[in-house]
KOLTI-834474 format. One record per residue (C-alpha): residue number from 1; residue in three letters; x, y, z. Coordinates in Angstrom, 2 decimals, decimal comma. Each point is the difference from the previous one (the first is absolute). Layout:
% KOLTI-834474
<atom><i>NUM</i><aa>ALA</aa><xx>X</xx><yy>Y</yy><zz>Z</zz></atom>
...
END
This chain:
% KOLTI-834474
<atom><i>1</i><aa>UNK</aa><xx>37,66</xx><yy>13,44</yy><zz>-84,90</zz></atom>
<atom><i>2</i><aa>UNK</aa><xx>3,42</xx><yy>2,22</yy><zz>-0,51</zz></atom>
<atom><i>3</i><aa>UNK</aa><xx>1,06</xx><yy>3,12</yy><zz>2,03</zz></atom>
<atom><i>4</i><aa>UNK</aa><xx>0,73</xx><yy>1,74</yy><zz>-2,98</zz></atom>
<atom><i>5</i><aa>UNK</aa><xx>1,63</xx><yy>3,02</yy><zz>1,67</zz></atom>
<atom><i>6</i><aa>UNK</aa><xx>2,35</xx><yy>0,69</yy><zz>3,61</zz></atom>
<atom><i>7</i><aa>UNK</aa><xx>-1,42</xx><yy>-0,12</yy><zz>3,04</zz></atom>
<atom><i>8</i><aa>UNK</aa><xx>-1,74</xx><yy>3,33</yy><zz>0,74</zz></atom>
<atom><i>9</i><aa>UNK</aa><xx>2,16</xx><yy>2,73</yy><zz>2,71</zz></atom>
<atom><i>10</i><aa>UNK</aa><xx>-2,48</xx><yy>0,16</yy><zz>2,58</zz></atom>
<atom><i>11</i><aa>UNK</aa><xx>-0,89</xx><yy>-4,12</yy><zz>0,10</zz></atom>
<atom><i>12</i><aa>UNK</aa><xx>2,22</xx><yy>-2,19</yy><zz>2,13</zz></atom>
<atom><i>13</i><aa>UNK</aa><xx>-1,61</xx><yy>-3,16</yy><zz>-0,17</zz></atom>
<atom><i>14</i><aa>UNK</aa><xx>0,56</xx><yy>-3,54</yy><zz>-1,73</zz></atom>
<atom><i>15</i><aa>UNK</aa><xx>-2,60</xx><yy>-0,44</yy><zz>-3,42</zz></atom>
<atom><i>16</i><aa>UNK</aa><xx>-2,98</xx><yy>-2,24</yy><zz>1,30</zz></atom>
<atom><i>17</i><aa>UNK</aa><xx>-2,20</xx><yy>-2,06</yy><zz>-2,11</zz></atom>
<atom><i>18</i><aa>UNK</aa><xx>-3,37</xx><yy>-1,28</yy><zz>1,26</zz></atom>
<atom><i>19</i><aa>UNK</aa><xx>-1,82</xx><yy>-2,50</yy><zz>-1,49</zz></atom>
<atom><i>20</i><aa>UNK</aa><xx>-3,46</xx><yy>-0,81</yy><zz>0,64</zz></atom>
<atom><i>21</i><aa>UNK</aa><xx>-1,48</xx><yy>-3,40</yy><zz>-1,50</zz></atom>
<atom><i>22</i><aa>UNK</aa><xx>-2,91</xx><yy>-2,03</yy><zz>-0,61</zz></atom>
<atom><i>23</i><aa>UNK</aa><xx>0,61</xx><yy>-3,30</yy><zz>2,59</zz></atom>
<atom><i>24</i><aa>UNK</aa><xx>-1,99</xx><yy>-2,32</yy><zz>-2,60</zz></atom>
<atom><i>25</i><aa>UNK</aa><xx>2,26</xx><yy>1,07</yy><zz>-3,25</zz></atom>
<atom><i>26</i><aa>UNK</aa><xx>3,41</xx><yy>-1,20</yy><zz>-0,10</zz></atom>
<atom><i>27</i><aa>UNK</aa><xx>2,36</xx><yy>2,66</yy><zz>-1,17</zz></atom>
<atom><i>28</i><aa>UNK</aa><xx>4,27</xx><yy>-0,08</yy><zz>-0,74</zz></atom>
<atom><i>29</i><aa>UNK</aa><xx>1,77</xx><yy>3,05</yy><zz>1,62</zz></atom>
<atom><i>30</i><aa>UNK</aa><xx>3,48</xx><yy>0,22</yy><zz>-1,64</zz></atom>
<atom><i>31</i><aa>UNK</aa><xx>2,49</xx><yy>2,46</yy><zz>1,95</zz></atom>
<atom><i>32</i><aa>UNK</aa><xx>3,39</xx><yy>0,95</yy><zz>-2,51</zz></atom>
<atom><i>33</i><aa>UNK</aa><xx>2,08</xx><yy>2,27</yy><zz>2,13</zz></atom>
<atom><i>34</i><aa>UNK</aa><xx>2,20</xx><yy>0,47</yy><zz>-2,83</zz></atom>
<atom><i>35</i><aa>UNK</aa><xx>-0,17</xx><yy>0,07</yy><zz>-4,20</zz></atom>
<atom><i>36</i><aa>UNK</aa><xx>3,14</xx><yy>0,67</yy><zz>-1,07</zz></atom>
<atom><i>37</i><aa>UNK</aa><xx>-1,14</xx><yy>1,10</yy><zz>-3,49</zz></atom>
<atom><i>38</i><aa>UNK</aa><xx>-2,51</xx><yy>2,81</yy><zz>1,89</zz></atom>
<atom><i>39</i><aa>UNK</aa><xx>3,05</xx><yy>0,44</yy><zz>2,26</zz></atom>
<atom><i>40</i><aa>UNK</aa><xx>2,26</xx><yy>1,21</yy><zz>-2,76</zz></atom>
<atom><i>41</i><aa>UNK</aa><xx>-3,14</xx><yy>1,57</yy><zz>-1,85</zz></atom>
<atom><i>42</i><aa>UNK</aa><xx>-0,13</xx><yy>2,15</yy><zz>2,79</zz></atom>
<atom><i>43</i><aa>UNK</aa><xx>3,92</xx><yy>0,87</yy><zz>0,36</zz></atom>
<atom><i>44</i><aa>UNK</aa><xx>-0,31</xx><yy>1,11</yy><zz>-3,59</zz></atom>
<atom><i>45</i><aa>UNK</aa><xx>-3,60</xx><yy>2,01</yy><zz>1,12</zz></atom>
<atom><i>46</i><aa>UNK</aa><xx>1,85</xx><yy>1,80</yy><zz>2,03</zz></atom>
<atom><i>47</i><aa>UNK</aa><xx>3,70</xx><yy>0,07</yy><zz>-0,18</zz></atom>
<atom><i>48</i><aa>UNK</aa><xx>0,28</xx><yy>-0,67</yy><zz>-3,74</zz></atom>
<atom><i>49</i><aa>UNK</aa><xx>1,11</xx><yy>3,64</yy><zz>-1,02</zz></atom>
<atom><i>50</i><aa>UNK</aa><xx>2,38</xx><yy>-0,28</yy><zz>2,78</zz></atom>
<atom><i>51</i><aa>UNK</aa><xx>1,34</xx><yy>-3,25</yy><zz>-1,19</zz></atom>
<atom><i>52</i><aa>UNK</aa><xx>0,85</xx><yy>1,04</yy><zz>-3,05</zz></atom>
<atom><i>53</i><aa>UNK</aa><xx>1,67</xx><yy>3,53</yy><zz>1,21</zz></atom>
<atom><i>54</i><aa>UNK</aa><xx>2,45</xx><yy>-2,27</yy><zz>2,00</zz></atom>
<atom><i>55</i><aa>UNK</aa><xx>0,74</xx><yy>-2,02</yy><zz>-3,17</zz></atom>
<atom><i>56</i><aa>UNK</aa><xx>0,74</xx><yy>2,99</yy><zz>-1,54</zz></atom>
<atom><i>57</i><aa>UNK</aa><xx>2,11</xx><yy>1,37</yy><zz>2,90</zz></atom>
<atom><i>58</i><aa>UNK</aa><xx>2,17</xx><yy>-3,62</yy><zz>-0,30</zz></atom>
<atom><i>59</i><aa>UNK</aa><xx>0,81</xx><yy>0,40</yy><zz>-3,51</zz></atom>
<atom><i>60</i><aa>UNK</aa><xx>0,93</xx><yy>3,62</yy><zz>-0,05</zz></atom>
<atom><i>61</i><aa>UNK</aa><xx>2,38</xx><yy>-1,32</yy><zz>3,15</zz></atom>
<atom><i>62</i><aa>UNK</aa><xx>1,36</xx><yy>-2,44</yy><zz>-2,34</zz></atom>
<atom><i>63</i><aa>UNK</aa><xx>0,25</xx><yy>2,12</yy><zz>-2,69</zz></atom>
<atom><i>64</i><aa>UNK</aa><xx>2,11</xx><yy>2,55</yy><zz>1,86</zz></atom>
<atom><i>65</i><aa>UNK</aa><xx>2,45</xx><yy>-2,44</yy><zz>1,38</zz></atom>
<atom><i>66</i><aa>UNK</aa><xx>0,48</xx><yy>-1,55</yy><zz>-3,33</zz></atom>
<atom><i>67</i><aa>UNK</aa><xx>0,81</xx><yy>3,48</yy><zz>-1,36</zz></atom>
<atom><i>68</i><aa>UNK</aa><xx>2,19</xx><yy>0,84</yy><zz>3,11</zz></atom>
<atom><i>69</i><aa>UNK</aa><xx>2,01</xx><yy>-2,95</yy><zz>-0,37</zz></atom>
<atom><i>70</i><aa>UNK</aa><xx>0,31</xx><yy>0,41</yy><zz>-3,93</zz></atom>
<atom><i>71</i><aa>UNK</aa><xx>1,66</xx><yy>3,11</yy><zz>0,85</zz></atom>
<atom><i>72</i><aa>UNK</aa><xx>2,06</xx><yy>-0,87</yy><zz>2,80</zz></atom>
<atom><i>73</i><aa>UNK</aa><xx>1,46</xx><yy>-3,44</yy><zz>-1,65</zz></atom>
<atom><i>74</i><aa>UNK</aa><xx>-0,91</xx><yy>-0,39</yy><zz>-3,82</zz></atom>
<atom><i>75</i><aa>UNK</aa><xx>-2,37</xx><yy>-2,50</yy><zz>0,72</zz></atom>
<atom><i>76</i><aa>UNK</aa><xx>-3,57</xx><yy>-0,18</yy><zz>0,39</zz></atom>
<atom><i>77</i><aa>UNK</aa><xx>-1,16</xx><yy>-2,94</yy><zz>2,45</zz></atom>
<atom><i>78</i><aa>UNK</aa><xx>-3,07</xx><yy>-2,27</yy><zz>-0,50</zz></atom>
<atom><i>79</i><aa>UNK</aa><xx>-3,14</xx><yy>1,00</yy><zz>0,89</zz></atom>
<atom><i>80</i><aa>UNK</aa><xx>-0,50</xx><yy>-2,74</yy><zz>3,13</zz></atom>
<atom><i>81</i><aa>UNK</aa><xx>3,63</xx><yy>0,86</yy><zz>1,33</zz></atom>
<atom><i>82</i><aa>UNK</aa><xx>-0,99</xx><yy>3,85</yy><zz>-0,13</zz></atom>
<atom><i>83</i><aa>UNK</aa><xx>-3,40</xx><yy>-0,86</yy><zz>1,65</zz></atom>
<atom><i>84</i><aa>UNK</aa><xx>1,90</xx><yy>-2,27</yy><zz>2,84</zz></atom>
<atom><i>85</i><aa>UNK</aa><xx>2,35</xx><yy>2,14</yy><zz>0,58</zz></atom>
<atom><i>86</i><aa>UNK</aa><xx>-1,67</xx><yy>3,88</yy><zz>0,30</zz></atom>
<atom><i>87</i><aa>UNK</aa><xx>-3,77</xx><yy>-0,28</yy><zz>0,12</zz></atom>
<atom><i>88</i><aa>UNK</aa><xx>-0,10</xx><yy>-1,75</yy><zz>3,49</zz></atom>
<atom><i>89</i><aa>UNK</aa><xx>-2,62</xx><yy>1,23</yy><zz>2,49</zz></atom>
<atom><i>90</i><aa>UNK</aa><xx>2,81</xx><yy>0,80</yy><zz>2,64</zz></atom>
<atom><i>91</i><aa>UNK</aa><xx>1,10</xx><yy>2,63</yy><zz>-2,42</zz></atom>
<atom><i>92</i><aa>UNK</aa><xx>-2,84</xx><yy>1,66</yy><zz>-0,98</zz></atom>
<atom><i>93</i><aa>UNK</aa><xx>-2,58</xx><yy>-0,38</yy><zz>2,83</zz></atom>
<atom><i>94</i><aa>UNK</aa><xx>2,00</xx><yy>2,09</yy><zz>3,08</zz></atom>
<atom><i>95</i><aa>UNK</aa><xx>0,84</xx><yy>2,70</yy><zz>-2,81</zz></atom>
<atom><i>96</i><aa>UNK</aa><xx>-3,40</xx><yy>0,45</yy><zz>-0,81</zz></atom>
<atom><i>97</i><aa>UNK</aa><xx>-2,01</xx><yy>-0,06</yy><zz>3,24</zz></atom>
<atom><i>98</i><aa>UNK</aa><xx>2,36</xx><yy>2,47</yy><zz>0,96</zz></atom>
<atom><i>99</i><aa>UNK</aa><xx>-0,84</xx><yy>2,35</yy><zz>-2,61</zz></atom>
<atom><i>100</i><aa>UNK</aa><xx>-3,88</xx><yy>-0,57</yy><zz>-0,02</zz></atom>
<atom><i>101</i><aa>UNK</aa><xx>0,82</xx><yy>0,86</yy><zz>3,66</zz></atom>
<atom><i>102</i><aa>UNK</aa><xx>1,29</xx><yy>2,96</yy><zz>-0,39</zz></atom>
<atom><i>103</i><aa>UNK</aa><xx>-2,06</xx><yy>0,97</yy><zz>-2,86</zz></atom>
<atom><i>104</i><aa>UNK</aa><xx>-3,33</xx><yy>-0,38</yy><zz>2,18</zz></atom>
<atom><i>105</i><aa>UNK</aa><xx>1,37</xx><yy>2,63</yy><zz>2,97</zz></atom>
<atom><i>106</i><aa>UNK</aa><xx>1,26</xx><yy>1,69</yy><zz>-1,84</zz></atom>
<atom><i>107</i><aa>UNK</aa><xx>-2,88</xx><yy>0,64</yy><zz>-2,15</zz></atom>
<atom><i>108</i><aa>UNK</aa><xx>1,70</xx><yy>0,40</yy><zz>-3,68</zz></atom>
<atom><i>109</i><aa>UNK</aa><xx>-2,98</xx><yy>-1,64</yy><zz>-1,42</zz></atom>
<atom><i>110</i><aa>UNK</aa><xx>-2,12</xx><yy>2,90</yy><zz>0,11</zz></atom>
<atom><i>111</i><aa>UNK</aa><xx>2,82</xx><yy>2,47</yy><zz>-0,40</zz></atom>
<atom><i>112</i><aa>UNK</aa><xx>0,60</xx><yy>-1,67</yy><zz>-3,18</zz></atom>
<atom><i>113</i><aa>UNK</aa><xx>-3,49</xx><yy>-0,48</yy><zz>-0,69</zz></atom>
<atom><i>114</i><aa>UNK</aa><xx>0,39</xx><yy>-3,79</yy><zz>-0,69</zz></atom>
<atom><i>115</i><aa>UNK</aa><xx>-2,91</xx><yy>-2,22</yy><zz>0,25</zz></atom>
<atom><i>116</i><aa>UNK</aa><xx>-1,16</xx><yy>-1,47</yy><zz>3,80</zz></atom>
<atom><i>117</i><aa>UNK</aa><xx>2,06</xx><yy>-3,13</yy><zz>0,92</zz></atom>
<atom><i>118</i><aa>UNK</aa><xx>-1,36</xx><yy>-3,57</yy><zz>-1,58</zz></atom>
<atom><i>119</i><aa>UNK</aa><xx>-0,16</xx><yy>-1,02</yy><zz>3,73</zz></atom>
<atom><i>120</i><aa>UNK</aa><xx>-2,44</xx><yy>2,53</yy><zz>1,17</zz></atom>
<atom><i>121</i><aa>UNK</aa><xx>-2,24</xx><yy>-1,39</yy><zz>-2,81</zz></atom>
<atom><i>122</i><aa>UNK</aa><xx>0,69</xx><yy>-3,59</yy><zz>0,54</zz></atom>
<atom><i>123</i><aa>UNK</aa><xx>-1,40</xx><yy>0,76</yy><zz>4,34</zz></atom>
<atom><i>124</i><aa>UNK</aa><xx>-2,68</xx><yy>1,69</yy><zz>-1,25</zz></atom>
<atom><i>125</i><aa>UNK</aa><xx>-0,94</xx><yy>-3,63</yy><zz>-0,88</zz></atom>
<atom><i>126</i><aa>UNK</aa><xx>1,52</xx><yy>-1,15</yy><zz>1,80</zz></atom>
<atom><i>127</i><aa>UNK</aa><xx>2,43</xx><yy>-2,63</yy><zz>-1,29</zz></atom>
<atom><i>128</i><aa>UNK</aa><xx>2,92</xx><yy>1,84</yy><zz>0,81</zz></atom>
<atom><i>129</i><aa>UNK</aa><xx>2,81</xx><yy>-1,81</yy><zz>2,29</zz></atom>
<atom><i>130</i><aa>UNK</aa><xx>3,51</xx><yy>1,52</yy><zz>1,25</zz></atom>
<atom><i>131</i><aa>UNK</aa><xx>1,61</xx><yy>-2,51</yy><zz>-1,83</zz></atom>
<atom><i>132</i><aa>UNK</aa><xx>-1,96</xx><yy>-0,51</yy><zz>-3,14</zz></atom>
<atom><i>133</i><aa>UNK</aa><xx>2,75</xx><yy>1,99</yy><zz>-1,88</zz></atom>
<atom><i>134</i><aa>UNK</aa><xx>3,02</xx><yy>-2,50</yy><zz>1,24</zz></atom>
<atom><i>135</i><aa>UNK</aa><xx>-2,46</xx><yy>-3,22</yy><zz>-0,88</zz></atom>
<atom><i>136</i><aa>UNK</aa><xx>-0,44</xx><yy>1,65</yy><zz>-3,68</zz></atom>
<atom><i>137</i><aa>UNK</aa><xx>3,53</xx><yy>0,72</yy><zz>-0,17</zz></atom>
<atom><i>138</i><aa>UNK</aa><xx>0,73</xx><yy>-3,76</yy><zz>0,85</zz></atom>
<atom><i>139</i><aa>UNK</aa><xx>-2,17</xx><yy>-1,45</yy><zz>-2,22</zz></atom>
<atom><i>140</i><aa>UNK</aa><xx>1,16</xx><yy>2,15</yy><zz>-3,06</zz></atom>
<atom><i>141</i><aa>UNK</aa><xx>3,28</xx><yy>-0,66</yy><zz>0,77</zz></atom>
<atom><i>142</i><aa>UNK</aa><xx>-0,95</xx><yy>-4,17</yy><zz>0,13</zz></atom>
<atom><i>143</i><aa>UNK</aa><xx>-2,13</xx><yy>0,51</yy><zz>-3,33</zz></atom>
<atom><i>144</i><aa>UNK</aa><xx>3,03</xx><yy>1,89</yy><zz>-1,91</zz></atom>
<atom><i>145</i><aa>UNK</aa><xx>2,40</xx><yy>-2,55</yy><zz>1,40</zz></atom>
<atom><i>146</i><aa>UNK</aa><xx>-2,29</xx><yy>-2,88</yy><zz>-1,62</zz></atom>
<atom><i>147</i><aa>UNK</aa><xx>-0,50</xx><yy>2,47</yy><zz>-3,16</zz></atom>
<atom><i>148</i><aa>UNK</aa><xx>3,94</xx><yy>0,53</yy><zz>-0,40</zz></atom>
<atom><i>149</i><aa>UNK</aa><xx>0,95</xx><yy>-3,66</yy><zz>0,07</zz></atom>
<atom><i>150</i><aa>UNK</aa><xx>-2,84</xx><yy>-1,09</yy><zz>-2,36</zz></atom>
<atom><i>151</i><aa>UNK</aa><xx>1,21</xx><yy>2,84</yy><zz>-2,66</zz></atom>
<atom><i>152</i><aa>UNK</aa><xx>3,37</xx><yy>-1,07</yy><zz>0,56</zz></atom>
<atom><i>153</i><aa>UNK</aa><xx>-0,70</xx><yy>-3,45</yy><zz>-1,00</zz></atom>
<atom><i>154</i><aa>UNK</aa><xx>-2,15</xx><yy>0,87</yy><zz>-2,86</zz></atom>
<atom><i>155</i><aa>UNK</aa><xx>2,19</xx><yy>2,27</yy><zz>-1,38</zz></atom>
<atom><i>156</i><aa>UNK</aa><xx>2,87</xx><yy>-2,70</yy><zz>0,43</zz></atom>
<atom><i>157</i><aa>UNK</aa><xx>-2,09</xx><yy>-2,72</yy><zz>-1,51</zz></atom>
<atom><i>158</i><aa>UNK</aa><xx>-0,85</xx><yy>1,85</yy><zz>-2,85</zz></atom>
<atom><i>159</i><aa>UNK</aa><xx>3,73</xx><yy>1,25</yy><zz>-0,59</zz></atom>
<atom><i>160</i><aa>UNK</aa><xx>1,16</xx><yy>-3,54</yy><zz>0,10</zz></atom>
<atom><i>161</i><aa>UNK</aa><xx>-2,83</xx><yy>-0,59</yy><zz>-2,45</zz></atom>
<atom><i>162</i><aa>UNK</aa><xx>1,03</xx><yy>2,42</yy><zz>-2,11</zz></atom>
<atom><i>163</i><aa>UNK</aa><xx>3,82</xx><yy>-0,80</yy><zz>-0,04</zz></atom>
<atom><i>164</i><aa>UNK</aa><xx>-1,04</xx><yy>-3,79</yy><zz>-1,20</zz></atom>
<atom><i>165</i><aa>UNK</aa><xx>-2,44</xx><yy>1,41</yy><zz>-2,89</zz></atom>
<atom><i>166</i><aa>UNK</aa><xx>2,96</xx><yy>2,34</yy><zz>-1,18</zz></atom>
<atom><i>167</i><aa>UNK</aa><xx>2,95</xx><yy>-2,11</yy><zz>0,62</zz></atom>
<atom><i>168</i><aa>UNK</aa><xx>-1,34</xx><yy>-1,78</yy><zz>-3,09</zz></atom>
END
C-alpha cells in the first residue's frame, strides 16, 4: 500500500493500517518505511519542474559572473570557481524571499496579469513547505557543484588526450 498523494487539509491523524487474518494460515507482513528509489520517484513527481528551474537559475548565475568578471579583469574564471564563489544560497535566498514578499502584498501579480504563484498550486495538494524553495536551491546548487567538477575533468582529460595525439 502507498499514500500516493499529501495528507488531506482537514485530516490530522497518523495513516493506520488494519489487518485482519485467518489464525490457521500463516502469512509474512513486511513494513518498508522508506524506498529510496519511490522516494526520489516522488521528488521528481512533484518537484521535478522545479528542480530543473533552479538548475537553470545556477547556470544563468554562473554565466553572469563569468561575463562580469570577463569585463572587469580580461579573464573569464572556471565554471566551479564562478559557481563557488556567486551562486551560494546566502546570496540569493534573502534577496528573493524578499521580493516574492513584496510581490504577494503588494499584489503585482494580478496587476501584471502574471500567472497564480507555483506555491498556491503546490497547497492545493498539498506538498507545499515554507522551505521547499531553499531545499531545491541547495540541492541544485550540490548537483551543479558535482556537474562542474566532472566537466572540468572531462574536458581536462580529453585536452591532455588530445595534446598527446597531436604532439605527434
Amino acid at each position: 500500500m502507498k499514500l500516493q498523494s499529501g495528507q488531506p487539509a482537514n485530516f490530522s491523524e497518523n495513516a493506520q493500517l488494519h489487518i485482519y487474518l485467518d489464525p490457521s494460515c500463516t502469512y509474512r507482513v513486511t513494513l518498508r518505511v522508506v524506498s529510496w528509489s519511490e522516494l526520489f520517484g516522488q521528488l521528481v513527481r512533484f518537484y521535478g519542474v522545479y528542480i530543473v528551474a533552479f538548475l537553470v537559475i545556477q547556470v544563468f548565475m554562473v554565466l553572469c559572473w563569468q561575463l562580469r568578471r570577463l569585463s572587469s579583469e580580461g579573464v573569464a574564471p572556471s565554471f566551479t570557481e564562478s559557481h563557488g564563489l556567486w551562486a551560494q544560497p546566502y546570496r540569493v535566498v534573502p534577496v528573493t524571499v524578499a521580493l516574492r514578499f513584496l510581490i504577494t502584498k503588494l499584489n503585482v501579480v494580478k496587476m501584471l496579469g502574471l500567472p497564480e504563484d507555483d506555491s498556491v498550486i503546490l497547497q492545493q495538494h498539498n506538498v507545499w513547505y515554507r522551505l521547499l524553495p531553499f531545499f531545491l536551491y541547495v540541492f541544485a546548487f550540490a548537483f551543479m557543484t558535482l556537474y562542474g567538477r566532472l566537466a572540468e575533468s572531462v574536458l581536462t582529460l580529453q585536452s591532455k588526450l588530445l595534446a598527446i595525439f597531436y604532439r605527434r
